[in-house]
PyMOL Python script that loads the backbone (N, CA, C, O; Angstrom):
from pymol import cmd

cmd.read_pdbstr("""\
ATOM      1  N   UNK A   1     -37.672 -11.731  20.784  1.00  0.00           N
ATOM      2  CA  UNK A   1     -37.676 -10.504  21.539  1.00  0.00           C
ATOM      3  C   UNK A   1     -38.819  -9.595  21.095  1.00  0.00           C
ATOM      4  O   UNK A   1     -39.353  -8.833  21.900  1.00  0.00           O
ATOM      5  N   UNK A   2     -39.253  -9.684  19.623  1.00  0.00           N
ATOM      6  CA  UNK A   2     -40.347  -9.019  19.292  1.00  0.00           C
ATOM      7  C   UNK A   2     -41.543  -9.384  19.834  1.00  0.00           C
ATOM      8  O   UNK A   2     -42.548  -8.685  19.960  1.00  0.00           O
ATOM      9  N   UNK A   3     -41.359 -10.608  20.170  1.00  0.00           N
ATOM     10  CA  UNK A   3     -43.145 -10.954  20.820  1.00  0.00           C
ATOM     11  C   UNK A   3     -43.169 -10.628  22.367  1.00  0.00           C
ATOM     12  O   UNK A   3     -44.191 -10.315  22.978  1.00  0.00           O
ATOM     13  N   UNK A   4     -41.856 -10.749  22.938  1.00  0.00           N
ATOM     14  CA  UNK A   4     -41.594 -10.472  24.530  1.00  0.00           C
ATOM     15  C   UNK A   4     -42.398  -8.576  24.641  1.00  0.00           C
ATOM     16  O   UNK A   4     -43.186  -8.181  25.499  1.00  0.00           O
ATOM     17  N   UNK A   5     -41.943  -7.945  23.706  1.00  0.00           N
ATOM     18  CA  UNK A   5     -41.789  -5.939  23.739  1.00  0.00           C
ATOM     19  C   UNK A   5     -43.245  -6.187  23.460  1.00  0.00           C
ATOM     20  O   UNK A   5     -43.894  -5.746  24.409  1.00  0.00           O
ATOM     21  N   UNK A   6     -43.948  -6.668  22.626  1.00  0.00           N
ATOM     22  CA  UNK A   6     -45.246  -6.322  22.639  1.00  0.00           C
ATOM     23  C   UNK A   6     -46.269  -6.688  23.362  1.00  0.00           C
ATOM     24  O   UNK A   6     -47.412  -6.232  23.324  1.00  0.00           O
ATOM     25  N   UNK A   7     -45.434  -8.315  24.656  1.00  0.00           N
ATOM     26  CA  UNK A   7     -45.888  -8.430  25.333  1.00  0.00           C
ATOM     27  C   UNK A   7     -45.794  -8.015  26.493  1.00  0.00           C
ATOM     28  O   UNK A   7     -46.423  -8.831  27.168  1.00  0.00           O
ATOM     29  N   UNK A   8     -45.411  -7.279  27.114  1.00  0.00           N
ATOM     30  CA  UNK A   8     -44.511  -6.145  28.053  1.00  0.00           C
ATOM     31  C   UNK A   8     -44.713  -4.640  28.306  1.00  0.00           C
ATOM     32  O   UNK A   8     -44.967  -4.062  29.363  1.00  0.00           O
ATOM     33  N   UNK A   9     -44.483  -4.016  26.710  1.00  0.00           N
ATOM     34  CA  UNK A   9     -44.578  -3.057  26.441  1.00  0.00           C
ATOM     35  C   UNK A   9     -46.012  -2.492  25.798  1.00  0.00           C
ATOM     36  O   UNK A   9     -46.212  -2.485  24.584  1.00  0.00           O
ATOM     37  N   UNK A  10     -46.947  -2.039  26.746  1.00  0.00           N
ATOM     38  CA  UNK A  10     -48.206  -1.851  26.077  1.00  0.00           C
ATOM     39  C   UNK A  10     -48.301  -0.784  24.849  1.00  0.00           C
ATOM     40  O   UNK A  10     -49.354  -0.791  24.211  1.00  0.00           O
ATOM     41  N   UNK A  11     -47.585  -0.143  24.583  1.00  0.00           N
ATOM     42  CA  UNK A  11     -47.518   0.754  23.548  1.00  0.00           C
ATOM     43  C   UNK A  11     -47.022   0.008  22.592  1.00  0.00           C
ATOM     44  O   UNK A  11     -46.391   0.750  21.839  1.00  0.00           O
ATOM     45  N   UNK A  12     -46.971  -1.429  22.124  1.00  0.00           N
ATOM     46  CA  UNK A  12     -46.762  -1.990  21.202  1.00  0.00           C
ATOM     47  C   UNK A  12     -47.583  -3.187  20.747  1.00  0.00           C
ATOM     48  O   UNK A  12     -47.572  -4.011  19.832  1.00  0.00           O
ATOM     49  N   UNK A  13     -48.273  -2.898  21.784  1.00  0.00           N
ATOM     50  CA  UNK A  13     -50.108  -3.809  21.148  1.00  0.00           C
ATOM     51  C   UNK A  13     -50.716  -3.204  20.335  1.00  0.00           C
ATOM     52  O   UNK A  13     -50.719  -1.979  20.220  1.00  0.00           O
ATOM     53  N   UNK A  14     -51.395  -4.104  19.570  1.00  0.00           N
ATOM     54  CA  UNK A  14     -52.085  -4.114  18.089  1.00  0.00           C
ATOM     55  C   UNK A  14     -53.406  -3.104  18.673  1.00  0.00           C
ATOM     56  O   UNK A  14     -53.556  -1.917  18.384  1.00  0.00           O
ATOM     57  N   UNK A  15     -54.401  -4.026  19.670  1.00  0.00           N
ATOM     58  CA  UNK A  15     -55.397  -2.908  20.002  1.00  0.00           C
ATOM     59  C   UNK A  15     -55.386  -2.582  21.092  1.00  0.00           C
ATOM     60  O   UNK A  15     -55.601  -3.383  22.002  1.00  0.00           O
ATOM     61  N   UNK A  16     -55.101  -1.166  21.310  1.00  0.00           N
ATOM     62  CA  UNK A  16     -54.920  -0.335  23.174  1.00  0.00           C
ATOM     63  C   UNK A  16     -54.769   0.632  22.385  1.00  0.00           C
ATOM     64  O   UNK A  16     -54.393   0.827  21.229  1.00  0.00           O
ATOM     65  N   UNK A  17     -55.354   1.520  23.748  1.00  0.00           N
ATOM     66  CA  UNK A  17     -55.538   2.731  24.028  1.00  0.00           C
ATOM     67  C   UNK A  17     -54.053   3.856  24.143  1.00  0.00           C
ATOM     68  O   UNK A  17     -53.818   5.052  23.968  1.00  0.00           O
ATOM     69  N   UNK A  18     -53.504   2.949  24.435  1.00  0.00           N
ATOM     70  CA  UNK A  18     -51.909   3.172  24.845  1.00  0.00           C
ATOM     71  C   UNK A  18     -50.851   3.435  23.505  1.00  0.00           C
ATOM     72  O   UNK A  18     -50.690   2.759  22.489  1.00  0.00           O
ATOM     73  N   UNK A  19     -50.421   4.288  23.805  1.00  0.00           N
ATOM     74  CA  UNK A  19     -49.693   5.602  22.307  1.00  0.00           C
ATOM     75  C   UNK A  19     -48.955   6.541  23.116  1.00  0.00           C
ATOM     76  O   UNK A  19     -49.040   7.077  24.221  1.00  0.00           O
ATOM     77  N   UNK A  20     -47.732   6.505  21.493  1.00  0.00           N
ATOM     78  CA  UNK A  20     -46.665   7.304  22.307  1.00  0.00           C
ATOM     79  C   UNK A  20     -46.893   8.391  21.071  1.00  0.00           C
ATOM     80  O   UNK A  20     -46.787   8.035  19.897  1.00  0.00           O
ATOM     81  N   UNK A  21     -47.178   9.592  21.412  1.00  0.00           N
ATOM     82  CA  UNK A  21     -47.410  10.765  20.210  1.00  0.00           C
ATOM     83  C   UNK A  21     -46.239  11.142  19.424  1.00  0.00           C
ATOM     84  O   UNK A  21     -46.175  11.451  18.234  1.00  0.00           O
ATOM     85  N   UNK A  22     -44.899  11.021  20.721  1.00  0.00           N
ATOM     86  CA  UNK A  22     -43.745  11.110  19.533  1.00  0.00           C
ATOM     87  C   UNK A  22     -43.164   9.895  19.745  1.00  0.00           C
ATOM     88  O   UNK A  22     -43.400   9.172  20.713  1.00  0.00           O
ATOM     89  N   UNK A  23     -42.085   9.560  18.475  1.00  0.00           N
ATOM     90  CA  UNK A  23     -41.321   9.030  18.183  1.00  0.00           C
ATOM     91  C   UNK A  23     -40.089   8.318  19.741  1.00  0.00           C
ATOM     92  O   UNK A  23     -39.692   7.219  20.127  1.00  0.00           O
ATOM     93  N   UNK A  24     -39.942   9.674  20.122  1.00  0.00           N
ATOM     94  CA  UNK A  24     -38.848   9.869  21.173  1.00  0.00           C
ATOM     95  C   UNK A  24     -39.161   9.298  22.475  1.00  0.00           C
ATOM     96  O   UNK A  24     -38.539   8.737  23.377  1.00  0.00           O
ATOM     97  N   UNK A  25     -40.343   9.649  22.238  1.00  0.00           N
ATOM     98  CA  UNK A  25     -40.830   8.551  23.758  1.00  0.00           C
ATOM     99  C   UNK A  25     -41.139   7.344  23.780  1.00  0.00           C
ATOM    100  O   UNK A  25     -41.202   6.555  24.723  1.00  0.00           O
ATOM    101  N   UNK A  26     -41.414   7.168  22.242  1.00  0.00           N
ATOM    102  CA  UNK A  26     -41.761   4.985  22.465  1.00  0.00           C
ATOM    103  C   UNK A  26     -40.090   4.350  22.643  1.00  0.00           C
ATOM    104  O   UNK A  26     -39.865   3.269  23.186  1.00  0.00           O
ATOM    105  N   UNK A  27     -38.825   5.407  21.975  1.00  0.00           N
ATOM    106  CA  UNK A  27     -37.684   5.037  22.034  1.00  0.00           C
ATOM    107  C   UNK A  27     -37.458   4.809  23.238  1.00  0.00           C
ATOM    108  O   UNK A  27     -37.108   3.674  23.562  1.00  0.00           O
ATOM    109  N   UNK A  28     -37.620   5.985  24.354  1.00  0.00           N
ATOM    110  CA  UNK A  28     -37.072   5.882  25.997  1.00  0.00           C
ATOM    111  C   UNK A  28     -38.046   4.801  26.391  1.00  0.00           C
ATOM    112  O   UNK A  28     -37.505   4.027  27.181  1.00  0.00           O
ATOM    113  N   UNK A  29     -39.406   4.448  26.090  1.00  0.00           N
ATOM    114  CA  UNK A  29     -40.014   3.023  26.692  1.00  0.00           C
ATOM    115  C   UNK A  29     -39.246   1.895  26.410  1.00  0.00           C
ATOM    116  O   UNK A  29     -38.907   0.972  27.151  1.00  0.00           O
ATOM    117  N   UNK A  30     -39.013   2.111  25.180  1.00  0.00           N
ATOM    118  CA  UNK A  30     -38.212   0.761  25.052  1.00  0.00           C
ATOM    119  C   UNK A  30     -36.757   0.465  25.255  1.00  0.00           C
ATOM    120  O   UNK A  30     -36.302  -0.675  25.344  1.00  0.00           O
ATOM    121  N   UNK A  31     -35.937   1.767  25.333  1.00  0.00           N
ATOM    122  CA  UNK A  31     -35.057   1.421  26.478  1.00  0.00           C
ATOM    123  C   UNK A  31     -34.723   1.078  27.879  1.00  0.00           C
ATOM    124  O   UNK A  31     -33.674   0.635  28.346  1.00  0.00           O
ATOM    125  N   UNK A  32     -36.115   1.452  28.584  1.00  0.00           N
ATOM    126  CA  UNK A  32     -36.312   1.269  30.136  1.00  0.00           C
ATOM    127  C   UNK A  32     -36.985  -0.526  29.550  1.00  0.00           C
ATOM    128  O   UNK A  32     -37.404  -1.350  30.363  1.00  0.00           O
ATOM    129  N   UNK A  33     -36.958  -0.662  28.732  1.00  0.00           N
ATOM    130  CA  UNK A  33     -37.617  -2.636  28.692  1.00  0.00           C
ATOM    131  C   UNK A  33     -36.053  -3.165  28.453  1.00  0.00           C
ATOM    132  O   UNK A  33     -35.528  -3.880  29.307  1.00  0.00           O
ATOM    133  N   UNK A  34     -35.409  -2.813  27.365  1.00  0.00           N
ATOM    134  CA  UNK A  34     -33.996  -3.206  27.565  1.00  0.00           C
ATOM    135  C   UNK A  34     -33.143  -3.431  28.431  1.00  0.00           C
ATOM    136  O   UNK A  34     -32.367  -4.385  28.486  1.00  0.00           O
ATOM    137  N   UNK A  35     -33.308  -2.125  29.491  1.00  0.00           N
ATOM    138  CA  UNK A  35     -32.675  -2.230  30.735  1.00  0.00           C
ATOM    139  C   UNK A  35     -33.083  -3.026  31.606  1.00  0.00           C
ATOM    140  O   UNK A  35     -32.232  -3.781  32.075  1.00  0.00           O
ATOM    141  N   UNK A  36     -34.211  -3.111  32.012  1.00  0.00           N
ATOM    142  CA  UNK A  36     -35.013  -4.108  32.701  1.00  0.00           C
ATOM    143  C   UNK A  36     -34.609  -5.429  32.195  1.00  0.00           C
ATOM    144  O   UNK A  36     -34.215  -6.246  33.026  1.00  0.00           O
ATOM    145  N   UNK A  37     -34.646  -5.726  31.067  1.00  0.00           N
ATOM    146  CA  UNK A  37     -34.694  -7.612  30.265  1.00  0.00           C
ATOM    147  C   UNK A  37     -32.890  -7.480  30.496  1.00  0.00           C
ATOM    148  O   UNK A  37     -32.389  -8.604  30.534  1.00  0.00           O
ATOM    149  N   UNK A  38     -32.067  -6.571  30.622  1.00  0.00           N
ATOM    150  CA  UNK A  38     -30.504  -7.168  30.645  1.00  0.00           C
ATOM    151  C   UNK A  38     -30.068  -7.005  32.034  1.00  0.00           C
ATOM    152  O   UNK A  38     -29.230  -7.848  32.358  1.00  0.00           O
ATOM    153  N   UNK A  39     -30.522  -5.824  33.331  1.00  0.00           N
ATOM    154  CA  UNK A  39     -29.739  -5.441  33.952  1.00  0.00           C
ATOM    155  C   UNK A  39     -30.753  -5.966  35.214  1.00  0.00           C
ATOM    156  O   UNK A  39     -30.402  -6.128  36.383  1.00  0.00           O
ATOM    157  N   UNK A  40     -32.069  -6.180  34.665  1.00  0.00           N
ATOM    158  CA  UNK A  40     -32.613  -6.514  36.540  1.00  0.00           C
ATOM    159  C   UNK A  40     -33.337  -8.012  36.195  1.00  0.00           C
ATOM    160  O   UNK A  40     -33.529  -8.941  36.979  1.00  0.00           O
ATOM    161  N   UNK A  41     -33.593  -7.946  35.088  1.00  0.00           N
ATOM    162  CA  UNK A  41     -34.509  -9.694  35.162  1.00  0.00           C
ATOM    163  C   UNK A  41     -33.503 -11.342  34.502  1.00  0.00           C
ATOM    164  O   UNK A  41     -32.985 -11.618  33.420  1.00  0.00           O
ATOM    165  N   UNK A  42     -33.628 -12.039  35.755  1.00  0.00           N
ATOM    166  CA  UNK A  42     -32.648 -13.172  35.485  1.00  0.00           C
ATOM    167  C   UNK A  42     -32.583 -13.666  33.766  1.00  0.00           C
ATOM    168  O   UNK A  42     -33.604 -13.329  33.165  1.00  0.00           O
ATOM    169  N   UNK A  43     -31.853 -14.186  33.161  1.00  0.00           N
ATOM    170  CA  UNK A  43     -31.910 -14.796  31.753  1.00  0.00           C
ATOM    171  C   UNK A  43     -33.159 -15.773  31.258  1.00  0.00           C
ATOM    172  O   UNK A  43     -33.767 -15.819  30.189  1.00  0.00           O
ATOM    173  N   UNK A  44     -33.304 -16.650  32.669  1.00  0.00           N
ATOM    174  CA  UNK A  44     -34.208 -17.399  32.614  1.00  0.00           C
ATOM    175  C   UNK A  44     -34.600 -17.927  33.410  1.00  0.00           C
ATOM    176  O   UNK A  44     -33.627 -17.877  34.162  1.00  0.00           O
ATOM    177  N   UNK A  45     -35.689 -18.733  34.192  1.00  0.00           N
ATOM    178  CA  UNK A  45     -36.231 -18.636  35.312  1.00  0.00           C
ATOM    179  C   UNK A  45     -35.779 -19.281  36.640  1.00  0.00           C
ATOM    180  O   UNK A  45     -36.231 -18.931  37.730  1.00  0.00           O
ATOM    181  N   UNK A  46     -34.801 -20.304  36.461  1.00  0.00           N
ATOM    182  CA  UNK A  46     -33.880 -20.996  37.041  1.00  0.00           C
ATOM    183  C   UNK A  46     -32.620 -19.991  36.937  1.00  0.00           C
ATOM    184  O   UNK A  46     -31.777 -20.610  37.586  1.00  0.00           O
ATOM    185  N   UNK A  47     -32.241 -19.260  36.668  1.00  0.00           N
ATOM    186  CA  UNK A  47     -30.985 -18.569  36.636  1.00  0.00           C
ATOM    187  C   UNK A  47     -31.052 -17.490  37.968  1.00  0.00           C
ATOM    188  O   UNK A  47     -32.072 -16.977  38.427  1.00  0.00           O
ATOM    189  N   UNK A  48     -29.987 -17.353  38.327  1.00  0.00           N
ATOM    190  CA  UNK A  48     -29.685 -15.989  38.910  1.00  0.00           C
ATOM    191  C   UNK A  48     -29.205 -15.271  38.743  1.00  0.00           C
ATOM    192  O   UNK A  48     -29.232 -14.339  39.547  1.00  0.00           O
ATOM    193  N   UNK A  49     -28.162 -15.183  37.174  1.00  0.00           N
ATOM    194  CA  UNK A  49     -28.039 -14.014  36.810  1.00  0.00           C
ATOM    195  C   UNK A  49     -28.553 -13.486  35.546  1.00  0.00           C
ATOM    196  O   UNK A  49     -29.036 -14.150  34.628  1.00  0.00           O
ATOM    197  N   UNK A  50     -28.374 -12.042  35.608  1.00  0.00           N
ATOM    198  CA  UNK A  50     -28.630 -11.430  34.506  1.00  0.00           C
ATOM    199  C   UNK A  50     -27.750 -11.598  33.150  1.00  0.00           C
ATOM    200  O   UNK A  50     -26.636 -12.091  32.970  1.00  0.00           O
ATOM    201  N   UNK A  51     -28.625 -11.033  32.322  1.00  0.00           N
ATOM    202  CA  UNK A  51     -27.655 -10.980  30.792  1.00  0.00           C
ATOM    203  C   UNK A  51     -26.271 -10.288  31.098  1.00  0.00           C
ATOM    204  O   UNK A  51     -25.174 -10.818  30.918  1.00  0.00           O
ATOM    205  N   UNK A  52     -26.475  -9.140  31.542  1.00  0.00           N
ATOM    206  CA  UNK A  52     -25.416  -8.322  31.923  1.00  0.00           C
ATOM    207  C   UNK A  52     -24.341  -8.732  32.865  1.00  0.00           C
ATOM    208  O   UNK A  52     -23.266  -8.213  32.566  1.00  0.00           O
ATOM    209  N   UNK A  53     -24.296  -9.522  33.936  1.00  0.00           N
ATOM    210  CA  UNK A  53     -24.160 -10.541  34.875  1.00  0.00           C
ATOM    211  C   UNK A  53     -23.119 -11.682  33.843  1.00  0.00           C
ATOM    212  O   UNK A  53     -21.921 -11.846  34.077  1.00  0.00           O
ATOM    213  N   UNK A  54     -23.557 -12.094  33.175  1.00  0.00           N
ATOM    214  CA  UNK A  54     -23.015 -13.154  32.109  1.00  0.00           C
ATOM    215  C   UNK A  54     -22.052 -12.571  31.165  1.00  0.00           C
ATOM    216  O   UNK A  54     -21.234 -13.188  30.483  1.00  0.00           O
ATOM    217  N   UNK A  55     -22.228 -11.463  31.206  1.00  0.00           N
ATOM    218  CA  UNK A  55     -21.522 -10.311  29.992  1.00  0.00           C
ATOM    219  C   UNK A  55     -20.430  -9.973  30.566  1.00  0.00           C
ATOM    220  O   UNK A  55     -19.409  -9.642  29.963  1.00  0.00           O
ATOM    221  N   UNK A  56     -20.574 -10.034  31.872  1.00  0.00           N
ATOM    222  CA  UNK A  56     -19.288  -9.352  32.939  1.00  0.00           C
ATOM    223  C   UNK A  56     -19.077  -8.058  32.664  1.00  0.00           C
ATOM    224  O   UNK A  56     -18.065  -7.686  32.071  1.00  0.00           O
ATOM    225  N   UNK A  57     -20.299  -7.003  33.193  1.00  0.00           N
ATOM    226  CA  UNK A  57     -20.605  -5.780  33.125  1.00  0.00           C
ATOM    227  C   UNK A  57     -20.778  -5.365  34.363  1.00  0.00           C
ATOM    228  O   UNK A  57     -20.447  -4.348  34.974  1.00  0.00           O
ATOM    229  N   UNK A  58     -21.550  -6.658  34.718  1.00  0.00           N
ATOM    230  CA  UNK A  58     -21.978  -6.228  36.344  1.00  0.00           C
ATOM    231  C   UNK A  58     -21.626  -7.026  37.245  1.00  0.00           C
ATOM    232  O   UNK A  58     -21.101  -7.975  36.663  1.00  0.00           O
ATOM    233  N   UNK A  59     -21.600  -7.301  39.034  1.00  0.00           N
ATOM    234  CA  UNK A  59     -21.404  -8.056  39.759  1.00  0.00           C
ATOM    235  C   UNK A  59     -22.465  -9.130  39.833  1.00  0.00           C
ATOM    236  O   UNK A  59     -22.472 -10.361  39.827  1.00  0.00           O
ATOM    237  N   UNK A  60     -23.648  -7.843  39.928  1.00  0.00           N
ATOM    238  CA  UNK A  60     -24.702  -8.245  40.696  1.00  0.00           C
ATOM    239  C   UNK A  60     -26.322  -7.585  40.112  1.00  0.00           C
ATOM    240  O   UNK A  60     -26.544  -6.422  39.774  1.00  0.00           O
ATOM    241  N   UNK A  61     -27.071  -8.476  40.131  1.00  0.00           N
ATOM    242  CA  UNK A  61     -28.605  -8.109  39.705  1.00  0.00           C
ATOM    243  C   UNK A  61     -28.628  -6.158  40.016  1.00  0.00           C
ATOM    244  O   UNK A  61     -27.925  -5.662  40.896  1.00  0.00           O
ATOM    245  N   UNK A  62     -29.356  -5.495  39.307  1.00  0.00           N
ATOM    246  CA  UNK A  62     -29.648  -4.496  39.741  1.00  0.00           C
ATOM    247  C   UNK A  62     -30.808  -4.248  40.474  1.00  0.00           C
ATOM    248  O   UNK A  62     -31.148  -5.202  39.774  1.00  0.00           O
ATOM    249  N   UNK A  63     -31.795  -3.934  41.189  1.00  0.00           N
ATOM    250  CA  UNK A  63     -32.641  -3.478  41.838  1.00  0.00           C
ATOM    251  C   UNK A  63     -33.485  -2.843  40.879  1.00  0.00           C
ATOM    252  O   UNK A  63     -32.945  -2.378  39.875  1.00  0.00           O
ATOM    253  N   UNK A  64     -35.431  -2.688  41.102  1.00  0.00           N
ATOM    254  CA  UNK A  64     -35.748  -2.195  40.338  1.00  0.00           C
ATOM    255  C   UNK A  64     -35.513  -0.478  40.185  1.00  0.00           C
ATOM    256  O   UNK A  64     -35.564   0.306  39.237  1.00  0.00           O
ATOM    257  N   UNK A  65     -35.204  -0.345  41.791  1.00  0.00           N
ATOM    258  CA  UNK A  65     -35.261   1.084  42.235  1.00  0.00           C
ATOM    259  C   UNK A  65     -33.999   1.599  41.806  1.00  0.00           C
ATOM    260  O   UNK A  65     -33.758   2.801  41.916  1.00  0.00           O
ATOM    261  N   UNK A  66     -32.972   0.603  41.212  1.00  0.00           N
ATOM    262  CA  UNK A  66     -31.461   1.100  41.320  1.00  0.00           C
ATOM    263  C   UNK A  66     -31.681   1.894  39.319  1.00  0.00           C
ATOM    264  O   UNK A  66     -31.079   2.742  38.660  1.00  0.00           O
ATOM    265  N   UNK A  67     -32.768   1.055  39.107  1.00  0.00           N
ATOM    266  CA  UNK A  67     -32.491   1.269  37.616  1.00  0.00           C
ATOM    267  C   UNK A  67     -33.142   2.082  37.018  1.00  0.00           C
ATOM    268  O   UNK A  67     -33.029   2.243  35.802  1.00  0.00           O
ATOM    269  N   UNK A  68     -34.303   3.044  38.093  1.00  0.00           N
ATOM    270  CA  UNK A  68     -35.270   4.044  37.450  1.00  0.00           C
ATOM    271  C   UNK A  68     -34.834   5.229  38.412  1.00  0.00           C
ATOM    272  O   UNK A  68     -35.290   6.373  38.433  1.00  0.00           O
ATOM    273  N   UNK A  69     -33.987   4.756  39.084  1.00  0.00           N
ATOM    274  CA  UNK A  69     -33.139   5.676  40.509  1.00  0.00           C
ATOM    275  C   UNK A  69     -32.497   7.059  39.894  1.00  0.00           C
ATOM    276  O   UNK A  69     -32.246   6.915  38.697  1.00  0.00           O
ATOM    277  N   UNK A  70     -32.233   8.102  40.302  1.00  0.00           N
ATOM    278  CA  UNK A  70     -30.994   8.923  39.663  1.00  0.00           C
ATOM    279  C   UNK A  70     -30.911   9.811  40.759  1.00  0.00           C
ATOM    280  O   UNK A  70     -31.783  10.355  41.437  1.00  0.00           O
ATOM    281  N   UNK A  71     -29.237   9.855  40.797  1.00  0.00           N
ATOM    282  CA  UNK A  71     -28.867  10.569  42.133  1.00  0.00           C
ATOM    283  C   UNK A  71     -27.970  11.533  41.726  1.00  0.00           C
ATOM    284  O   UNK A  71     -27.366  11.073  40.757  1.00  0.00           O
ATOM    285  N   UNK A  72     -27.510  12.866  42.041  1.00  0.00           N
ATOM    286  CA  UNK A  72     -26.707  13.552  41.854  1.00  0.00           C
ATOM    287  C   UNK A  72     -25.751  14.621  43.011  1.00  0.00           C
ATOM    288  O   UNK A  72     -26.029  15.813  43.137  1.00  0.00           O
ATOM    289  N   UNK A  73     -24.950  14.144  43.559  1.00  0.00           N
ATOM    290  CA  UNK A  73     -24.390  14.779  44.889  1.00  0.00           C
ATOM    291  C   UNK A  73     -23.771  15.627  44.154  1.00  0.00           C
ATOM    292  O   UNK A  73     -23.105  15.310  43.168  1.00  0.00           O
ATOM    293  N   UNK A  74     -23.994  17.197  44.719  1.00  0.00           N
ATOM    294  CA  UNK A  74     -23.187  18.309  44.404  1.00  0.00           C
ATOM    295  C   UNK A  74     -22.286  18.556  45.769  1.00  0.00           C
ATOM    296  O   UNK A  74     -21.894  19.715  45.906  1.00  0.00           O
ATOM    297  N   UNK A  75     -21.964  17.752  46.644  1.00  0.00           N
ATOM    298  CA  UNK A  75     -20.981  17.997  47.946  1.00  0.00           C
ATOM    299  C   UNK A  75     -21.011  19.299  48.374  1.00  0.00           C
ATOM    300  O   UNK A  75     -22.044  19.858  48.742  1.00  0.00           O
ATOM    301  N   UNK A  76     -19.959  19.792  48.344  1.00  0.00           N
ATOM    302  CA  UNK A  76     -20.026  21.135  49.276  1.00  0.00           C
ATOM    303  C   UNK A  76     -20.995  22.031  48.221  1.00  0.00           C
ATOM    304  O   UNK A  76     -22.037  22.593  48.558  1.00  0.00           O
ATOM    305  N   UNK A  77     -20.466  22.032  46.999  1.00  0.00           N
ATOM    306  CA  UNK A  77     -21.251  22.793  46.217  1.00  0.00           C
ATOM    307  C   UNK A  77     -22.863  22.776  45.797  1.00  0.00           C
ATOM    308  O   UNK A  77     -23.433  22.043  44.989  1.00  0.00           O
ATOM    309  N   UNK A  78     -23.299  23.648  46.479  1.00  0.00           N
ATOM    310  CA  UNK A  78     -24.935  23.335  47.204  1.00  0.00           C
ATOM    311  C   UNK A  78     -25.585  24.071  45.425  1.00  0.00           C
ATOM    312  O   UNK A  78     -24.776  24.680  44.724  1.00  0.00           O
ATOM    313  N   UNK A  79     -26.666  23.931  45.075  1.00  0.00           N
ATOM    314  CA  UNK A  79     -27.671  24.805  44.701  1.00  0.00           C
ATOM    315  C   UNK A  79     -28.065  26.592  44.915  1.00  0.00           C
ATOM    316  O   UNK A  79     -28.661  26.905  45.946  1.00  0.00           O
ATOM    317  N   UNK A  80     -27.800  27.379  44.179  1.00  0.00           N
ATOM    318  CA  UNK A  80     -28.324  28.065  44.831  1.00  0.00           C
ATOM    319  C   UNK A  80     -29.360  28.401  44.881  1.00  0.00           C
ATOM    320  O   UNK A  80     -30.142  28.243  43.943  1.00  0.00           O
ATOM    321  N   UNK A  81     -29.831  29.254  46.560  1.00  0.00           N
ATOM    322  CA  UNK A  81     -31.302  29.431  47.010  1.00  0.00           C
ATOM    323  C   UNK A  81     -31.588  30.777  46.622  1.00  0.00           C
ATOM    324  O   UNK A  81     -31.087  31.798  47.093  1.00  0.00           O
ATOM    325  N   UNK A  82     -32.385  30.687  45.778  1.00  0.00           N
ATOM    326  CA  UNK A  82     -33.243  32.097  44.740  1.00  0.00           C
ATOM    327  C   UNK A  82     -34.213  32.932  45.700  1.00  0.00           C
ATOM    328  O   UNK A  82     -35.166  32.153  45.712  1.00  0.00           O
ATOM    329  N   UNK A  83     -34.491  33.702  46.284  1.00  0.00           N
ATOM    330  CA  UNK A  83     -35.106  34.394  47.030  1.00  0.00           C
ATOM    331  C   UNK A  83     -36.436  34.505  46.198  1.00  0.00           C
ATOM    332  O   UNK A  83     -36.499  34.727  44.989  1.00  0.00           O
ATOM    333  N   UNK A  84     -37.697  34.273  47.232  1.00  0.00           N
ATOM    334  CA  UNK A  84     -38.376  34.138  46.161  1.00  0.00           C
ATOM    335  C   UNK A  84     -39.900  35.558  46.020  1.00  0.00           C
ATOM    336  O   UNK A  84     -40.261  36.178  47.020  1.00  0.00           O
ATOM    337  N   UNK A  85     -40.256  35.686  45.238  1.00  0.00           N
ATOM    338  CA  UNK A  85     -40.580  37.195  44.965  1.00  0.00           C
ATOM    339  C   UNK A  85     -41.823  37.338  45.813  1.00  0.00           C
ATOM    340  O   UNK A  85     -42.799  36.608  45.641  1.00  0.00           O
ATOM    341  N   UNK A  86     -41.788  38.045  46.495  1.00  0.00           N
ATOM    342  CA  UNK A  86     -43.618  38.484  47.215  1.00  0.00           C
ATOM    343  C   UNK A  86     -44.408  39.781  46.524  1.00  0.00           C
ATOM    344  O   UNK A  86     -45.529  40.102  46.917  1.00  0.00           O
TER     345      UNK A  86
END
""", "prot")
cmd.dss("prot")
cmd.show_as("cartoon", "prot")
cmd.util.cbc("prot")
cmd.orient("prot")
């Protein structure tokens, strides 16, 4: 898995340009590679399911859009609209 993240994850090549200044952000890169390698990319190339899939977490493959997606319905309860200053 260490040679997969550095091959994947450009912020973990030896020489590039590519740097995470803090700490906190090479963490969230490499959780969006986690998520990706368990929840959207098959186990192996003949397979159709995922790790997660095999784990019985999920039904079904996730989408790439499902997994960088974020939705939040507030239903009746709208936002409120701030009048805005002239």
């Amino acid at each position: 898995m260490e040679a997969i993240s550095r091959d994947l994850l450009g912020r973990l090549r030896r020489e590039s340009w590519l740097v995470s200044k803090k700490r906190s952000f090479l963490d969230q890169a490499f959780q969006m590679l986690m998520a990706w390698k368990n929840y959207v990319r098959p186990r192996f190339n003949y397979d159709r399911d995922s790790p997660a899939m095999l784990a019985g977490l999920l039904k079904r493959r996730l989408k790439p859009g499902e997994l960088v997606g974020w939705r939040q319905d507030f239903g009746q309860d709208k936002l409120p609209i701030v009048p805005l200053l002239a």
